[in-house]
C-alpha positions as CSV (number, residue, x, y, z in Angstrom):
1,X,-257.5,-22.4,-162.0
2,X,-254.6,-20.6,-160.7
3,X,-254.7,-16.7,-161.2
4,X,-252.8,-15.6,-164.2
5,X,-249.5,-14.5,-162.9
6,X,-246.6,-12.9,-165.3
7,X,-243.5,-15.0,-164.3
8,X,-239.8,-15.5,-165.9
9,X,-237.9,-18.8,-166.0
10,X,-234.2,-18.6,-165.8
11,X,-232.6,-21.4,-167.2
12,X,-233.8,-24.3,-169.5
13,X,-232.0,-27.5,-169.3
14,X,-233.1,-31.1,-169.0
15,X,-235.3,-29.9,-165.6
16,X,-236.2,-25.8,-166.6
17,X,-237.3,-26.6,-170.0
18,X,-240.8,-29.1,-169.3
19,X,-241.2,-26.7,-165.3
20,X,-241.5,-23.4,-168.0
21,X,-243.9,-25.3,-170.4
22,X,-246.0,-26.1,-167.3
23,X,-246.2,-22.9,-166.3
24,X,-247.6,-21.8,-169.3
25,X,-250.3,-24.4,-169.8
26,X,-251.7,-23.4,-166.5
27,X,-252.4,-20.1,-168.1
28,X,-249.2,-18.0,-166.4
29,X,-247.5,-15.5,-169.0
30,X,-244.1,-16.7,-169.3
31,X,-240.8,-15.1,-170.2
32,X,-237.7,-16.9,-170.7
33,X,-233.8,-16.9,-170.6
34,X,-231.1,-19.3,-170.9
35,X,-227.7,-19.1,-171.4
36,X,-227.2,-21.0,-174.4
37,X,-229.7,-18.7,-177.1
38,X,-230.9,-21.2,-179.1
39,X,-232.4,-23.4,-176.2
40,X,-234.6,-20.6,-175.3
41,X,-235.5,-20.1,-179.3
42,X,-236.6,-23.5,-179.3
43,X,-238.7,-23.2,-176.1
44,X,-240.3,-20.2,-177.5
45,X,-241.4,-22.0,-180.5
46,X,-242.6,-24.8,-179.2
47,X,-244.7,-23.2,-176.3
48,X,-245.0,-19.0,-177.0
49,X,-244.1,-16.7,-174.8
50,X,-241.2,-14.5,-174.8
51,X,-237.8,-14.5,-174.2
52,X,-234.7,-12.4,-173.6
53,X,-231.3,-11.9,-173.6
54,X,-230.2,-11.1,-170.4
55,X,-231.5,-12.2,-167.3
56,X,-232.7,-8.6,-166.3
57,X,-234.3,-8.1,-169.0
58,X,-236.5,-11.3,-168.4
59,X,-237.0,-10.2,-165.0
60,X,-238.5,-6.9,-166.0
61,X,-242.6,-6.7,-164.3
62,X,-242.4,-10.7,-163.1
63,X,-243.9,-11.2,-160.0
64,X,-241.9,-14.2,-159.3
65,X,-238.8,-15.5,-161.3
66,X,-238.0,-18.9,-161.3
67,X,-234.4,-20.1,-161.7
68,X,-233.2,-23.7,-162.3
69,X,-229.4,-23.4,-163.1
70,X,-226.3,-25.7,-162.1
71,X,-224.8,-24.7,-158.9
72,X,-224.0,-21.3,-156.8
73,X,-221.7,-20.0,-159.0
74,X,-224.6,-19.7,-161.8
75,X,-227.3,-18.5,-159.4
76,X,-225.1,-15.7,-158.0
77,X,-224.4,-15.0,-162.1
78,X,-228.0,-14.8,-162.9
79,X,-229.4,-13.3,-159.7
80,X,-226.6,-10.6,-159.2
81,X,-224.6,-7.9,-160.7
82,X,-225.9,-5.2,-163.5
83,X,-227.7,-7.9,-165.5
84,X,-228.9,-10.4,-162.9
85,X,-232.5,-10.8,-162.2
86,X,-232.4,-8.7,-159.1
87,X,-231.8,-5.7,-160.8
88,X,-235.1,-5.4,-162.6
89,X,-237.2,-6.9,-159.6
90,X,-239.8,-4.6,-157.9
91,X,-240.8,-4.6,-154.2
92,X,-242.9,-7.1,-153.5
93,X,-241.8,-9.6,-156.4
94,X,-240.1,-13.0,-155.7
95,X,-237.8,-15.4,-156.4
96,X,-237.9,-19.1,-156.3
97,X,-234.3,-20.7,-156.5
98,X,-234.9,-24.6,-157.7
99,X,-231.2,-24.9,-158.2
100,X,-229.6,-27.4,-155.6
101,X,-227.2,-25.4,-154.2
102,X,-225.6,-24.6,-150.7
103,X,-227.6,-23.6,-147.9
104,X,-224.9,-20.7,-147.6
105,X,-226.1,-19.3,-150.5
106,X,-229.6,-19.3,-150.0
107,X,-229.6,-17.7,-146.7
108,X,-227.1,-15.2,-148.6
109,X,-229.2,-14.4,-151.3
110,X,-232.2,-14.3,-148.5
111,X,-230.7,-11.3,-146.9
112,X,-229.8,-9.3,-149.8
113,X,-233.3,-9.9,-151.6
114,X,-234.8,-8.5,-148.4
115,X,-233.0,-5.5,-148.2
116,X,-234.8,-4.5,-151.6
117,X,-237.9,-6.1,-150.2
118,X,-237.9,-8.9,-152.5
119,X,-238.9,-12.1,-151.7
120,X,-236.5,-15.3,-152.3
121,X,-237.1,-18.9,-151.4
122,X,-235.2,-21.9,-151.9
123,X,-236.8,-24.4,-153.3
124,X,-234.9,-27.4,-155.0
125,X,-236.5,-30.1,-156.5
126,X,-236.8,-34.2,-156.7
127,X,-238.5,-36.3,-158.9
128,X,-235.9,-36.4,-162.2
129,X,-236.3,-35.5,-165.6
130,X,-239.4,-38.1,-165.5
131,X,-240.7,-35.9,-162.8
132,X,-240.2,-32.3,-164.9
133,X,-242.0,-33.6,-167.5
134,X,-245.0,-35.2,-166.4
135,X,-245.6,-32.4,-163.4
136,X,-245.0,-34.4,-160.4
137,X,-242.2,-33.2,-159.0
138,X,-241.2,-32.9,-155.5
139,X,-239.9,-29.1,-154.1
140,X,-238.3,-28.6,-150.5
141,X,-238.9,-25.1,-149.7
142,X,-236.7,-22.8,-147.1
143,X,-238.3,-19.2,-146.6
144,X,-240.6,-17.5,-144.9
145,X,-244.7,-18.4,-145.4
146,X,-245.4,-15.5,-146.8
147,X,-243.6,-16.0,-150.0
148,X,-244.3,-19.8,-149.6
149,X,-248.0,-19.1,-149.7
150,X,-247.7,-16.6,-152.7
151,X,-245.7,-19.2,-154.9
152,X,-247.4,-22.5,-153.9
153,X,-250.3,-22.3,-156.5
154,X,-247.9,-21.3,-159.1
155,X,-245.6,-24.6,-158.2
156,X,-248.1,-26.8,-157.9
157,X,-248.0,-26.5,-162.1
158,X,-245.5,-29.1,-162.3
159,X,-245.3,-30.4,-158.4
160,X,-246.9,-33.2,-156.8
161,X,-245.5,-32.3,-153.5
162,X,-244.7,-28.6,-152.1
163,X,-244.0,-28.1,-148.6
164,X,-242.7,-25.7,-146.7
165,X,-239.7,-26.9,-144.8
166,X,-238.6,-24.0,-142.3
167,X,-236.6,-20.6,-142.5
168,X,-234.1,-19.6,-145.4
169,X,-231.9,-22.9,-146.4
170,X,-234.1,-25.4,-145.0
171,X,-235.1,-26.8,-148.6
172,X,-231.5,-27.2,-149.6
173,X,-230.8,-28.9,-146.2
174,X,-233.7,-31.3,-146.9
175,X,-232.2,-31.9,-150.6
176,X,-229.4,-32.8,-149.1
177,X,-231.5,-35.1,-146.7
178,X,-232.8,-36.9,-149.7
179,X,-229.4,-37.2,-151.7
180,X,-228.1,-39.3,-149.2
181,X,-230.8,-41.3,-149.0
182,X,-230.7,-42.2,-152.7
183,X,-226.7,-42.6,-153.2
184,X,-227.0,-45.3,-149.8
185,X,-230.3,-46.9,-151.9
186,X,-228.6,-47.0,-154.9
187,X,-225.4,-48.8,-153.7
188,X,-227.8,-51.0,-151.9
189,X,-229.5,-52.1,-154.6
190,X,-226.7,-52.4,-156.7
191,X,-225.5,-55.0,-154.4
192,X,-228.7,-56.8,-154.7
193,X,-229.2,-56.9,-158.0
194,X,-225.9,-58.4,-158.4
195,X,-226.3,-60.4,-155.8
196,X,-229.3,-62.3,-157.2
197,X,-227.7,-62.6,-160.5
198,X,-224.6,-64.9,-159.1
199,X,-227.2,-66.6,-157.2
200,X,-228.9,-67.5,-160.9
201,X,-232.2,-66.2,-159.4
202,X,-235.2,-64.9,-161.7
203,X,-234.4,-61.2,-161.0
204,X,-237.3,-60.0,-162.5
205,X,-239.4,-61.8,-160.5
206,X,-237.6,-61.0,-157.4
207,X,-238.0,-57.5,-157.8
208,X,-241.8,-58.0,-158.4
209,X,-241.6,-60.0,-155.4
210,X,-240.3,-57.7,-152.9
211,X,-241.1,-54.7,-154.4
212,X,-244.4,-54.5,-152.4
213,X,-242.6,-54.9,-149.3
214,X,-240.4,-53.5,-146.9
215,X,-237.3,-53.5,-149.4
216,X,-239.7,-51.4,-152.2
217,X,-238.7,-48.0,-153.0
218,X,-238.7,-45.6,-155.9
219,X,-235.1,-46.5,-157.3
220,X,-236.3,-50.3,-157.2
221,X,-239.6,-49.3,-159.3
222,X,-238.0,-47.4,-162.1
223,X,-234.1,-48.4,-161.9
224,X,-234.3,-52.1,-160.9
225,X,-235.5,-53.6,-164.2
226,X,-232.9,-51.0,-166.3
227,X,-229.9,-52.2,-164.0
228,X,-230.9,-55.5,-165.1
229,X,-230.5,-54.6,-168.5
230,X,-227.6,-52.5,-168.1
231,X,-229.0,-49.3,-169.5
232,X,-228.1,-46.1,-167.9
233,X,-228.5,-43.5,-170.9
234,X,-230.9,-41.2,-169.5
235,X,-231.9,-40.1,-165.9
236,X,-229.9,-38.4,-163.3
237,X,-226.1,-38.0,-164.7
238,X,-223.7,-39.3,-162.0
239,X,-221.8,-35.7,-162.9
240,X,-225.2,-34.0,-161.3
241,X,-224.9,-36.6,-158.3
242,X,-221.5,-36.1,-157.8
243,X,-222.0,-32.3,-157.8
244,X,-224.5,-32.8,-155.3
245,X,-222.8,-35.3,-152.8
246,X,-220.1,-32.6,-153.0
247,X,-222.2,-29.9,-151.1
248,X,-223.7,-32.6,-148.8
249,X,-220.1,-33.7,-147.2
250,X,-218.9,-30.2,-147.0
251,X,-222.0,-29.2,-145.1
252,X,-221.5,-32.5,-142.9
253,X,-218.3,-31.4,-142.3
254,X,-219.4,-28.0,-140.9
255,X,-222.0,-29.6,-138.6
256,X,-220.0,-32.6,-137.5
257,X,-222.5,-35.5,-138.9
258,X,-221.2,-38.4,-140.0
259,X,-221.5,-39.7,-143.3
260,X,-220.1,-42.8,-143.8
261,X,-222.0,-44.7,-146.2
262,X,-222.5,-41.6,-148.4
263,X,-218.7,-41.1,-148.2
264,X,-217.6,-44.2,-150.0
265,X,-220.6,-44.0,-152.4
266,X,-219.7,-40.9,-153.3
267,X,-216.0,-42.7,-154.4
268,X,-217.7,-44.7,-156.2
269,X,-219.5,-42.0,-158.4
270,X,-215.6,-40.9,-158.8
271,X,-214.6,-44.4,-160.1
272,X,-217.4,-44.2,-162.5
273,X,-216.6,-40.6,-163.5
274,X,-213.1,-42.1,-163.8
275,X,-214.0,-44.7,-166.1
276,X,-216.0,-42.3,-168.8
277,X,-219.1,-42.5,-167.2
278,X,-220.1,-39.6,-165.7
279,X,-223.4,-38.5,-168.0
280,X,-224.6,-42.3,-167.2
281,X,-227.7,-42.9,-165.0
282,X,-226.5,-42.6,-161.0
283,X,-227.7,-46.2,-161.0
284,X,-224.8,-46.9,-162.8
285,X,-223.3,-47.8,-159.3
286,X,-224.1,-51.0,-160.4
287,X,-221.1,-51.7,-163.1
288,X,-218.7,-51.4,-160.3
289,X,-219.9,-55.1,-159.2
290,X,-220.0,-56.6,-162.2
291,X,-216.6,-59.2,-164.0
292,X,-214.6,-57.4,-166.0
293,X,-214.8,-59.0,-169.1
């Protein structure tokens, strides 16, 4: 068992809302906030705790805050200013940003944490709403060891994998890292999938066919049989993908690394947006391929 630790947990959406629950089944005392009131009513109801009004005021004696908000804007809102979470932090406390957001920011927020000797790592996370809930998420930390170290047994409440990546920004790098791999695995299998189905093969067989070899991969196990049945109500929003895909090119673009593939997938996402679809699944990709009707 972890030591108890008194934390707060800024922000409870889709992600936030199961992370904070895990937190305090491992035996942490939790304080919440959230933008929207009633979301952190709920939570409070349904797991105890506390919550607050303002993001200071949940802040107030945590060791380490957590935040899991939409993009840099809503860190900076929550983190900064008269009622962010900085303002009520002591020396020696932390914060552990599981927003994706923009290496910029985190090496940013970095500095100014440090100058009130406050500890800040970014730490985004993968694994999906699947992955919040059942507490095997993945989380791609940039920072230095020794607030890694002092926040690893507390993540590890809903993780499955927490590593340390390297200095300030690294973990939004490597979230970036693993966007593009998904948005090129998606397409790809989008293409398969269709593929197979003008070829009037068994799909579902083919799937549990290669699967187990080199063409497996997590989309294949928990998207490949939903593509096939053309349901795409739940899971990662192609809004949160697009979002994503947006800090990815602009950061390619400042380093010079060509992104080709994630590029024209990311045009695609904007077709599908387009079109009225942009809280559907990101494997979604796929109804670009099919007849219209």
């Amino acid at each position: 068992m972890n030591a108890q630790k008194q934390v707060a947990f800024i922000g409870l959406g889709v992600m936030g809302h199961p992370m904070a629950r895990h937190l305090t089944n491992a035996g942490h005392d939790v304080t919440v906030y959230n933008r929207t009131p009633s979301k952190s009513e709920q939570w409070v109801a349904e797991n105890g705790g506390t919550r607050q009004l303002t993001p200071r005021d949940a802040a107030v004696e945590a060791e380490i805050v957590f935040v899991c908000v939409g993009n840099d804007d809503d860190v900076r809102s929550v983190v900064l200013g008269d009622e962010g979470v900085l303002a009520a932090m002591t020396p020696g406390a932390l914060i552990v940003d599981h927003t994706t957001a923009s290496a910029k920011l985190a090496i940013e927020l970095e500095g100014t944490c440090a100058n009130r000797s406050v500890g800040f790592l970014d730490a985004p996370i993968s694994g999906g709403q699947a992955g919040a809930e059942n507490g095997t998420l993945t989380v791609m930390c940039g920072g230095e060891e020794q607030w890694f170290e002092l926040s690893k047994p507390v993540i590890e409440s809903y993780s499955q994998t927490c590593n340390l990546i390297g200095p300030p920004g690294s973990g939004q790098l490597t979230k970036m890292v693993n966007q593009i791999c998904i948005a090129g695995l998606l397409q790809g299998l989008s293409e398969a999938l269709e593929f197979g189905r003008r070829s009037d093969l068994d799909l579902e067989l083919v799937l549990q066919t290669i699967s187990s070899g080199a063409a497996g991969s997590w989309q294949m196990e928990n998207r490949g049989e939903t593509m096939m049945r053309d349901e795409f109500d739940f899971g990662f929003a192609v809004d949160w993908m697009r979002k994503d895909l947006n800090i990815v090119l602009q950061e390619a673009e400042r380093i010079g690394a060509p992104l080709e593939i994630t590029q024209l997938v990311d045009a695609f996402y904007a077709e599908i947006q387009t079109s009225g679809g942009g809280r559907l699944d990101t494997s979604s990709l796929i109804t670009r391929l099919r007849p219209v009707p």
